[in-house]
C-alpha positions in Angstrom: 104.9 -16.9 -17.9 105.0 -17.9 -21.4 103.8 -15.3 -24.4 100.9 -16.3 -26.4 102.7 -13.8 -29.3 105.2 -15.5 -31.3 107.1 -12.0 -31.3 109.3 -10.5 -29.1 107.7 -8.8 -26.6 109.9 -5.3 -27.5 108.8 -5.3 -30.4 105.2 -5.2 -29.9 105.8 -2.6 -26.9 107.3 -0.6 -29.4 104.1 -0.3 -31.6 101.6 2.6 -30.2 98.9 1.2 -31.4 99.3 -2.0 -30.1 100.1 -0.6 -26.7 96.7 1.1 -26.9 95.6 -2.2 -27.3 96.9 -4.0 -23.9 96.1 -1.0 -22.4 92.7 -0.8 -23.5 92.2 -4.4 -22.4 93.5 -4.1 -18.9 90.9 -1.9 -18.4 88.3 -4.2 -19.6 88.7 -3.7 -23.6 87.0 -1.1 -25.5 86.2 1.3 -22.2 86.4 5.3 -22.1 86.7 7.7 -19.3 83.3 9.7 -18.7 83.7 13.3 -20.1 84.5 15.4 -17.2 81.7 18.0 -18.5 78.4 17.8 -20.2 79.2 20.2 -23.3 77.4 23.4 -22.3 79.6 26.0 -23.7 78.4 28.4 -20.6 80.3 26.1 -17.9 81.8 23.4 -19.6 82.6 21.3 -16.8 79.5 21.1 -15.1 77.8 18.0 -15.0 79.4 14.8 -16.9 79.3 11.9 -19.5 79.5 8.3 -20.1 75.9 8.0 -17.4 73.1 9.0 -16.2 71.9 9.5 -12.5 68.5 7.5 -11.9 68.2 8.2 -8.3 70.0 10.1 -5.6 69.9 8.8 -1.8 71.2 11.5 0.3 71.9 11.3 3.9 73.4 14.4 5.6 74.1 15.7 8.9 74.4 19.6 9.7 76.0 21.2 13.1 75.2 25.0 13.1 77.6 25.7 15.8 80.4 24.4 13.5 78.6 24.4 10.1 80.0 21.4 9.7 78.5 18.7 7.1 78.6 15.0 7.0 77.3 13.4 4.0 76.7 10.2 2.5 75.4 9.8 -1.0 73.8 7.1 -2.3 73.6 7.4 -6.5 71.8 4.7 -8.7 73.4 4.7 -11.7 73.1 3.5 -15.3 76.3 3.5 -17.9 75.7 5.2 -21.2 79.1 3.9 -22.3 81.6 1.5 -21.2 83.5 3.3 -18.8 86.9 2.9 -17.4 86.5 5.8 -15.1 83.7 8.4 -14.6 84.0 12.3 -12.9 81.3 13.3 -10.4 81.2 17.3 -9.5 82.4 17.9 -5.8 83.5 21.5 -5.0 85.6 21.5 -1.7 84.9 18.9 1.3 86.8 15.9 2.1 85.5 12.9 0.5 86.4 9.7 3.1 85.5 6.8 1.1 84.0 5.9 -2.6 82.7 2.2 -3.3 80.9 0.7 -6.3 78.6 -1.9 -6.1 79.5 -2.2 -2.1 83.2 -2.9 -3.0 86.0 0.0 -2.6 86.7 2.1 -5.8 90.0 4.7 -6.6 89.3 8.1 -6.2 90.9 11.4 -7.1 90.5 15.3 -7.1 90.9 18.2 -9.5 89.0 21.3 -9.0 85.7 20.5 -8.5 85.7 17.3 -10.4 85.5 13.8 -8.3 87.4 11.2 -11.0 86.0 7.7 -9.9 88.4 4.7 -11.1 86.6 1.2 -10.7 88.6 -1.5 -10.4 86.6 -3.3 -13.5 85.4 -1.5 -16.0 81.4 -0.9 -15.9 79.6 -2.0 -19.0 77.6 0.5 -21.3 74.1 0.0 -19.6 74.3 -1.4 -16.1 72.9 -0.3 -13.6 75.2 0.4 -10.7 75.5 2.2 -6.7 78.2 4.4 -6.1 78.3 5.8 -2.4 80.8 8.0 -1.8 81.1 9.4 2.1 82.7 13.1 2.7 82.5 16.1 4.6 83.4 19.8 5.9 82.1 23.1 6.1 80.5 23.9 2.5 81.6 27.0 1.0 79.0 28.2 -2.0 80.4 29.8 -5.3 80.3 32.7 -6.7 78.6 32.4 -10.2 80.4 34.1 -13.4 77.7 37.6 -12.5 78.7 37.6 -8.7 76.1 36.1 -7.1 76.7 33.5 -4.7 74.8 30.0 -5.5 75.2 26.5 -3.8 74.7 25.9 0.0 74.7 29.7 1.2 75.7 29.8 5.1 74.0 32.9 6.8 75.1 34.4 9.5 73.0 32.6 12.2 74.3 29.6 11.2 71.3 28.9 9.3 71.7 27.4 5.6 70.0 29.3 2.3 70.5 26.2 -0.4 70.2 27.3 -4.0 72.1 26.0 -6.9 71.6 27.7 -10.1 73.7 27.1 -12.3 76.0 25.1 -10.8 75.6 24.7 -7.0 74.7 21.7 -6.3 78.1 20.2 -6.3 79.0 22.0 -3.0 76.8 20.2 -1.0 76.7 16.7 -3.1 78.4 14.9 -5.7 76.7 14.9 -8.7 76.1 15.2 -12.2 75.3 18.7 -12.1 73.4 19.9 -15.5 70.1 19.9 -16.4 70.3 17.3 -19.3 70.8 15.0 -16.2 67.2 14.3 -13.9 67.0 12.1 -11.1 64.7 11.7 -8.7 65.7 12.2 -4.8 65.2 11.0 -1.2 67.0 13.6 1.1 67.2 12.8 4.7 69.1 15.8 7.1 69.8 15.3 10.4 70.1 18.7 12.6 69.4 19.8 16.2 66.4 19.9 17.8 64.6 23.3 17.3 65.9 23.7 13.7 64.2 22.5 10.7 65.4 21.4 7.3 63.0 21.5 4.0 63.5 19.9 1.0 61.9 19.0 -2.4 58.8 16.6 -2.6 56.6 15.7 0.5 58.0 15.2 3.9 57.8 11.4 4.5 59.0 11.0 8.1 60.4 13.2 11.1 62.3 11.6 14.3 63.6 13.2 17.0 65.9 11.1 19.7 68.9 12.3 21.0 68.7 15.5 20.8 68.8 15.8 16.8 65.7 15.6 14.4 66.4 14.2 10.9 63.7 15.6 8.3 63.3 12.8 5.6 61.9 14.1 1.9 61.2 12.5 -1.5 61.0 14.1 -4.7 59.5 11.4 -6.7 59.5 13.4 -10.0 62.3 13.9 -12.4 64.8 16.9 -10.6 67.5 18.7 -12.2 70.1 18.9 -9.4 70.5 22.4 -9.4 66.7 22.9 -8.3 67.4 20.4 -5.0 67.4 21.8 -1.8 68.0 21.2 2.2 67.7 24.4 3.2 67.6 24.9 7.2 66.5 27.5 9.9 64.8 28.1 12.8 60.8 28.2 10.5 57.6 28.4 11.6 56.0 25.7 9.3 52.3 25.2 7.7 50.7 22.4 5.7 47.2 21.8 4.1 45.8 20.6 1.0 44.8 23.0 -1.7 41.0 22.3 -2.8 42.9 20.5 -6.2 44.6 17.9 -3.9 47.9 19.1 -3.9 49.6 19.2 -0.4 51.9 22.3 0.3 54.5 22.9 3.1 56.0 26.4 3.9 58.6 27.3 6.2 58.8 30.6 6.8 61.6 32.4 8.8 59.7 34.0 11.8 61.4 37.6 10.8 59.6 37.5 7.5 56.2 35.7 8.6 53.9 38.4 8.7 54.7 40.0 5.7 55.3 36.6 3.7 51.5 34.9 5.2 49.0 37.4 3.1 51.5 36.6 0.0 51.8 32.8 0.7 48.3 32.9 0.9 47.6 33.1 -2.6 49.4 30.4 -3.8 46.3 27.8 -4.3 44.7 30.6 -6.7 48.0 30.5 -8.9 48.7 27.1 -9.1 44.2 26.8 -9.8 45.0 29.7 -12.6 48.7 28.4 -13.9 47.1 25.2 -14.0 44.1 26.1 -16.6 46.3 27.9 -18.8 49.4 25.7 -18.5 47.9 22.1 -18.0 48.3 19.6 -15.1 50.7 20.7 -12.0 53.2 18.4 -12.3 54.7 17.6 -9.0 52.8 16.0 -5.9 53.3 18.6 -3.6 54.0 22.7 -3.4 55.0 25.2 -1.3 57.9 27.8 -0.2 60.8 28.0 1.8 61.2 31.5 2.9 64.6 33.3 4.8 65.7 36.2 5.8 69.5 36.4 3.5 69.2 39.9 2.3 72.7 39.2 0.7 72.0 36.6 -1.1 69.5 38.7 -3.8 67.4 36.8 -5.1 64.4 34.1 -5.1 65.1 30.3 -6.8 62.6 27.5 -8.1 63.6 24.9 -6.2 61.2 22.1 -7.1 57.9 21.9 -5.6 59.3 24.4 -3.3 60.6 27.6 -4.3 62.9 29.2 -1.6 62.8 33.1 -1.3 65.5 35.3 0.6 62.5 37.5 1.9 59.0 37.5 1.6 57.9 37.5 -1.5 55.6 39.6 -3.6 52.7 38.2 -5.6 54.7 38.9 -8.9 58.0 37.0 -7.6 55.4 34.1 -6.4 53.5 34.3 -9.5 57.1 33.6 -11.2 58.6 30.9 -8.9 55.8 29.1 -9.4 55.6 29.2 -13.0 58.6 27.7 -13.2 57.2 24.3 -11.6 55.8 23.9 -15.4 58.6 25.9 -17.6 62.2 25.0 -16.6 61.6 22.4 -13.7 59.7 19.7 -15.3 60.1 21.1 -18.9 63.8 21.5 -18.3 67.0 22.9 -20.5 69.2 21.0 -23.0 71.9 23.9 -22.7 72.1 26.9 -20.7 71.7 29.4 -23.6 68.3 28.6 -24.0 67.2 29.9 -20.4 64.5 32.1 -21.8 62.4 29.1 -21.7 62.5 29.0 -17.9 62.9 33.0 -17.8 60.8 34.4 -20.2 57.9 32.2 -20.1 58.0 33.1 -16.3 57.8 36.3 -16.7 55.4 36.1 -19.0 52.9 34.7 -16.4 53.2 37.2 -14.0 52.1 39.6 -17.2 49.4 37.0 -17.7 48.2 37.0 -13.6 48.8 41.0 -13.5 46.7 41.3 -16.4 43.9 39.2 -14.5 44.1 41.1 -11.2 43.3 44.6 -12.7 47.0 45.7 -14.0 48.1 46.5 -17.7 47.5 43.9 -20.3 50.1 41.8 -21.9 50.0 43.7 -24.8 50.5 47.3 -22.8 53.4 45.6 -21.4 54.9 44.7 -24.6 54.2 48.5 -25.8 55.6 50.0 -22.6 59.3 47.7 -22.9 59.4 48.6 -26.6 59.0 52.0 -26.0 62.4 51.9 -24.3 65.4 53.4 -25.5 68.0 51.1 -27.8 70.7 52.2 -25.4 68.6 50.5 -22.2 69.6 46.9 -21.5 66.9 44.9 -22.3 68.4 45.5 -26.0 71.9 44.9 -24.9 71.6 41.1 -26.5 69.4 38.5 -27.7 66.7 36.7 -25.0 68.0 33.4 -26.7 71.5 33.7 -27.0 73.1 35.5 -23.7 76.4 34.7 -24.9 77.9 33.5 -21.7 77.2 32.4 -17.8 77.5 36.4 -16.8 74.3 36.9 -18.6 72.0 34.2 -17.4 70.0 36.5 -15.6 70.1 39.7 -17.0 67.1 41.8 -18.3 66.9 40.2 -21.6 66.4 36.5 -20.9 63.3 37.5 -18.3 61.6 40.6 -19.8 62.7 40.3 -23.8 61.6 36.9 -23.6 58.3 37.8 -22.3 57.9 40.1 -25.2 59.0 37.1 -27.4 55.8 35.2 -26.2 53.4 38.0 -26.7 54.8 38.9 -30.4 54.2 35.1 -30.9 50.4 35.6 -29.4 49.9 38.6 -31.5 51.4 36.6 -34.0 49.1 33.6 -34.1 46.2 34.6 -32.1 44.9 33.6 -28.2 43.8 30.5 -29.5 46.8 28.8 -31.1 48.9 30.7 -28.4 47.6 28.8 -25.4 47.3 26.1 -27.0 50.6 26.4 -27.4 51.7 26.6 -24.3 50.1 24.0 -22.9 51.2 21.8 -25.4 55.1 22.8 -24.8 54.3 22.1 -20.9 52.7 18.8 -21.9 54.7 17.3 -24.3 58.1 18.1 -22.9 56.5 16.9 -19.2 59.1 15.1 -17.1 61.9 16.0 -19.9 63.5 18.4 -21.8 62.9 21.3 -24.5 65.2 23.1 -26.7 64.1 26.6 -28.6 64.3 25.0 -32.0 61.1 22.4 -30.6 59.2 25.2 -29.7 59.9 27.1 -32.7 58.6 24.0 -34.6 55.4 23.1 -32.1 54.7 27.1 -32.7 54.3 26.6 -36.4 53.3 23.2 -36.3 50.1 24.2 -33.8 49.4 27.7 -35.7 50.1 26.4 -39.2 52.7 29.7 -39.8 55.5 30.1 -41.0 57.4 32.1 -37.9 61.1 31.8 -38.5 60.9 35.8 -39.6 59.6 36.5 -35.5 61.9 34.2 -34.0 64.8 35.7 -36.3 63.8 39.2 -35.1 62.3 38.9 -31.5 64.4 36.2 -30.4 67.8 36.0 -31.8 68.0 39.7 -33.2 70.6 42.1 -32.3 69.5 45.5 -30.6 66.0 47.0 -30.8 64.0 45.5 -33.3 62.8 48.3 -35.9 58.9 48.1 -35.4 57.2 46.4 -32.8 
């Protein structure tokens, strides 16, 4: 074949930048690798660049007796950049096939990062399919403070699913950080006599052959760290609240006595949340409740928070909270989790306060009056510092205090409005702490950097309260 350069051929070999040239055209001229990470300094390879997930199509299968898991997932996909090559996170499991657009694509493996080579490069905003087929026995992580998060197998066989921070990718590839919201159908095939819950409302359930597959749709915006397909052996309810709002529990039957008093309350929340917060935002509610005594601790898996006992009013007071702050208000960057935590917290001071228990404000006095040398002052609610301190004491309980210094601050009026305005503006998308420093002073008409400086970023105990 003849050269359309006029040069030798060595010559031009022999000049990097030209070499970056034909390279960059073989791969379709001007395309990029995805970044194998979204930027959060707290885990900086979770989650990915160069797309976004629109939709995620899972279809799984689950065998107790062998914990085994097939998987196929089904991710609409739009390019942000041209892309020669994009990373999905996939921790362990064998992955069996990957196509693009129906036709096979290269695939490789480091870590927990999937690296997806198309064999043309995709152009910066079209809208694509991957599929990519695996499976195994999931093994969860254990997060940088030693809890375990991800698809959590219990003893029984049974499956406790909860992915913060960075779970998600051990039971689907993904792009696994909050900047990135998709919504989900979930399907999950298992045997007869065990149940699996997920996010949204249940649209179908078949049984033939033994095996029931439990199909779900979250049709709201979902950080994939708050999906779920958590399975047991439940006793299940559903109703309608008197609002309209359908709700599903499953409930372990170990824990359903204890849990049924508790998960009785949860249309008054959602009534009270909902006048002092704005709008529910999902279509549906509920809880998913287990008996995993090691696991620790309860999650806000959308629409349906999962607990690893029965909960008590406070801890559903909190879950649920977090349907408005940190699920559909979500995080830009992990350092910023006050936002889900504090303002959490915050409610159950607001409910306790309602149901005959201290005010806000005699909550705020009581943590103040605690030593400098206990750990709520051992860094600030808005900067943790790393992934090991996500969910200390200051992020949940100092950032509660951050919300009623602001209320003492500004007054009730400005103060709810407030909040209600953060839930509603940011609805279906993101917040950082610098947006609701500026709706804070924008609303209230104050200057508040001083308080924020202090209460929120400030180093040790704070000299006056």
């Amino acid at each position: 074949m003849a050269s359309k350069f006029s040069r030798p051929l060595l010559a031009l070999v022999a000049t990097p930048v030209l070499t970056a040239l034909l390279v960059g055209a073989s791969q379709g001229g001007g395309a990029t690798p995805g970044a194998p990470g979204a930027g959060d300094p707290y885990f900086p390879l979770s989650g990915n660049g160069g797309y976004h997930v629109l939709h995620y199509g899972l279809d799984l299968g689950y065998t107790p007796a062998t914990r085994q898991l097939e998987g196929t997932a089904d991710l609409t996909v739009t390019a942000t950049q041209k892309l020669s090559s994009f990373n999905l996170d996939l921790s362990g499991l064998n992955v069996g096939s990957v196509r693009i657009d129906g036709k096979q694509a290269a695939f490789s493996r480091s870590g927990a990062e999937l690296k997806v080579t198309p064999k043309h490069a995709l152009d910066r905003g079209r809208k694509f399919h991957v599929v990519v087929t695996y499976s195994g026995v999931p093994a969860n992580v254990i997060d940088p403070d030693g809890s375990p998060d991800g698809w959590i197998i219990q003893p029984d066989d049974s499956v406790f699913v909860a992915n913060e921070p960075q779970g998600a990718m051990t039971w689907f590839p993904s792009n696994s950080h909050p900047k990135d919201k998709s919504t989900y159908d979930v399907a999950v095939t298992v045997p007869d006599g065990w149940t699996a819950v997920s996010n949204g409302r249940l649209r179908d359930r078949r049984s033939q052959h033994g095996k029931t597959t439990f199909s779900w749709r979250e049709s709201q915006p979902m950080a994939a760290y708050l999906a779920t397909a958590s399975i047991a052996k439940f006793q299940t309810e559903q109703y309608v609240t008197a609002g309209g709002i359908p709700v599903y529990n499953a409930v372990v039957p170990s824990q359903a006595e204890e849990a049924a008093p508790v998960l009785a309350q949860l249309p008054a929340i959602i009534d009270a949340q909902t006048k002092l917060f704005g709008k529910y935002p999902f279509d549906s509610a509920g809880a998913i409740v287990e008996d995993a005594p090691d696991v620790g601790y309860a999650l806000e898996t959308q629409t349906r928070p999962i607990y690893d006992r029965a909960p008590d009013i406070d801890t559903l007071v909190h879950e649920t909270a977090h349907q408005w702050f940190g699920n559909s208000v979500s995080l830009t960057k992990w350092q910023d989790i006050w936002l889900n935590e504090g303002f959490a917290t915050y409610a159950e001071w607001l409910w306790d306060a309602d149901h005959g228990g201290s005010s806000t404000a005699q909550k705020f006095a009581d943590d103040y009056a605690l030593p400098a040398t206990d750990r709520l002052w051992a860094f600030p609610a808005g900067d943790p510092g790393d992934g090991a301190h996500l969910f200390a004491k200051p992020p949940y309980e100092r950032g509660a205090m951050v919300l009623e210094k602001l209320r003492q601050t500004v007054g009730d009026k400005d103060f709810f409005a407030i909040l209600k305005a953060w839930a509603t503006d940011h609805r279906y998308g993101h917040g950082d702490s610098a947006q609701f420093i500026a709706l804070s002073e924008k609303i209230s008409g104050e200057q508040l950097d001083a308080m924020f400086a202090t209460w929120l970023y400030g180093q040790g105990k704070p000299a006056t309260p």
